[in-house]
N, C-alpha and C positions, 0 to 999 in steps of 0.2 A: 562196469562198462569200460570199454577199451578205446582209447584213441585213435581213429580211423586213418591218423597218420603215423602210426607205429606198426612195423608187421605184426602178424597174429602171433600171440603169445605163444613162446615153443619152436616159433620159426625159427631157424639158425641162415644166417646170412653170411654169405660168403661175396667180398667185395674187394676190389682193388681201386686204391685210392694213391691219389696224388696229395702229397703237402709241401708246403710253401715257410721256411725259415727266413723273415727277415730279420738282417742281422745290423744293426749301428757299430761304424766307427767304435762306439765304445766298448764293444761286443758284448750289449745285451740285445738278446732276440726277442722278437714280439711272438708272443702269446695270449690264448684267449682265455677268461675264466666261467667256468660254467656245467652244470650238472646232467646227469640222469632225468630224466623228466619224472623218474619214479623214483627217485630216491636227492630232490631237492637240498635235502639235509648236508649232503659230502660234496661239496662242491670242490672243484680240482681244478688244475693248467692245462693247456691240451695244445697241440699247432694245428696252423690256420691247415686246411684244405678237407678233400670230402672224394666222393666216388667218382670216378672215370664213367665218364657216360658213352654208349655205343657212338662209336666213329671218332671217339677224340683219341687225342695222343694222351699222354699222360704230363707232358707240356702246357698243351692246351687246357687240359683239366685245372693242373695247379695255377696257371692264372687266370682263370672263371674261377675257381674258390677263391684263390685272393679278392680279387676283385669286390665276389659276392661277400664275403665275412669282415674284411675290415677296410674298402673300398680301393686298393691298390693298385691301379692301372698297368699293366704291362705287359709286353708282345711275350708269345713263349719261348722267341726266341732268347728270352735275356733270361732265362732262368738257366741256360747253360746246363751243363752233365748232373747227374743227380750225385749228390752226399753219401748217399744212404739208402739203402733196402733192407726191410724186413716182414715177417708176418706176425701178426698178435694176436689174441684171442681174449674176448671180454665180454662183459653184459651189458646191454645198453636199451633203456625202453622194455626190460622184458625178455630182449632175446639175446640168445649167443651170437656172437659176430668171431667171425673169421677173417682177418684183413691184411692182406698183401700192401704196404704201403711204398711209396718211392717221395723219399725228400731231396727238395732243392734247396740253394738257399740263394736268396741274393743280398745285394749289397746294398742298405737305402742309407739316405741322412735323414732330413726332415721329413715325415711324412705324416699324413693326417690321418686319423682311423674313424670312419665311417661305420656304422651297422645299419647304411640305410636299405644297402641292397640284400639284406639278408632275410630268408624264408621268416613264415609266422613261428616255425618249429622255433629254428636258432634263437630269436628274438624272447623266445622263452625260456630257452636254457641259457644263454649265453650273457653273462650282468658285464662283462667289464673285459678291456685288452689289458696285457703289463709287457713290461722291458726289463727280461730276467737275464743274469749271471748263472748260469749253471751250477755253479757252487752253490748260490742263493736259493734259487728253484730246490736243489736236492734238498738241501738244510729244514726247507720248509715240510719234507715228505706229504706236500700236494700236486705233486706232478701228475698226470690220470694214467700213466706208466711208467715202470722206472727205468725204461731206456730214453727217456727225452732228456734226461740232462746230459747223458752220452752224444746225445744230437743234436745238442744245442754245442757241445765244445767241436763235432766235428764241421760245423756250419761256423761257427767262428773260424776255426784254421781255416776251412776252404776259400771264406771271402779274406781274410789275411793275405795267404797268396794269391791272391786273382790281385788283390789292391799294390801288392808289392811287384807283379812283376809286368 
């Protein structure tokens, strides 16, 4: 039986999505940990955000996924110019995904990580946030791709100099 909230097996999805790099002072960035719903066993790191829904900016997206995954309030305008673009290609739920992604990242100190606002799906896959080094993150090879630790060090520089100048 299939889960009525996963596309149909075989579907290939093609999506663009916005994420969201917050990055500490001490620059470790927050990340989410959590699995495949079909394959719970390998659980991996992954950055916060999700798909760009009709009529948003990709602004707008990435702070409604902040907001909804680890409860982070803020306007789209403070997520400033994006870090990073690329596309990826992986299995997820069963199906191939194709995904255009666009990262920002911004600057927090304290911040509190919520998963109340998060769908039933997330809440299933998703056990726990962390505050990774990139170095650290790579060393562990559980990143859920091995361009994040590349985007974790360019989301560190970017808010370095946002902070210094």
């Amino acid at each position: 039986m299939t889960d009525p909230r996963l596309p149909p097996p075989g579907t290939v999805v093609r999506r663009t999505t916005a994420r969201v790099l917050p990055v500490r002072p001490d620059g470790k960035v927050l990340l989410l940990h959590g699995w495949d719903p079909l394959k719970p066993q390998t659980p991996y790191w992954f950055t916060i955000g999700g798909a760009v829904n009709d009529g948003e900016t990709l602004a707008e997206a990435g702070t409604r996924e902040l907001r909804e995954e680890v409860g982070i309030v803020l306007p789209p305008d403070a997520l400033g110019d994006p870090v990073a673009t690329n596309t990826i290609e992986f299995e997820w739920g069963g199906c191939p995904i194709i995904q255009r992604q666009t990262f920002f990242a911004i600057g927090v100190d304290g911040v509190e990580v919520t998963f109340a606002n998060q769908e039933e799906l997330e809440l299933e896959t998703i056990s726990a946030h962390g505050w990774w080094h990139a170095d650290e993150l790579e060393a562990t090879g559980r990143a859920a791709h091995v361009t994040i630790p590349g985007l974790l060090r360019r989301a560190v520089d970017a808010i370095t100099l946002r902070r210094a100048s």
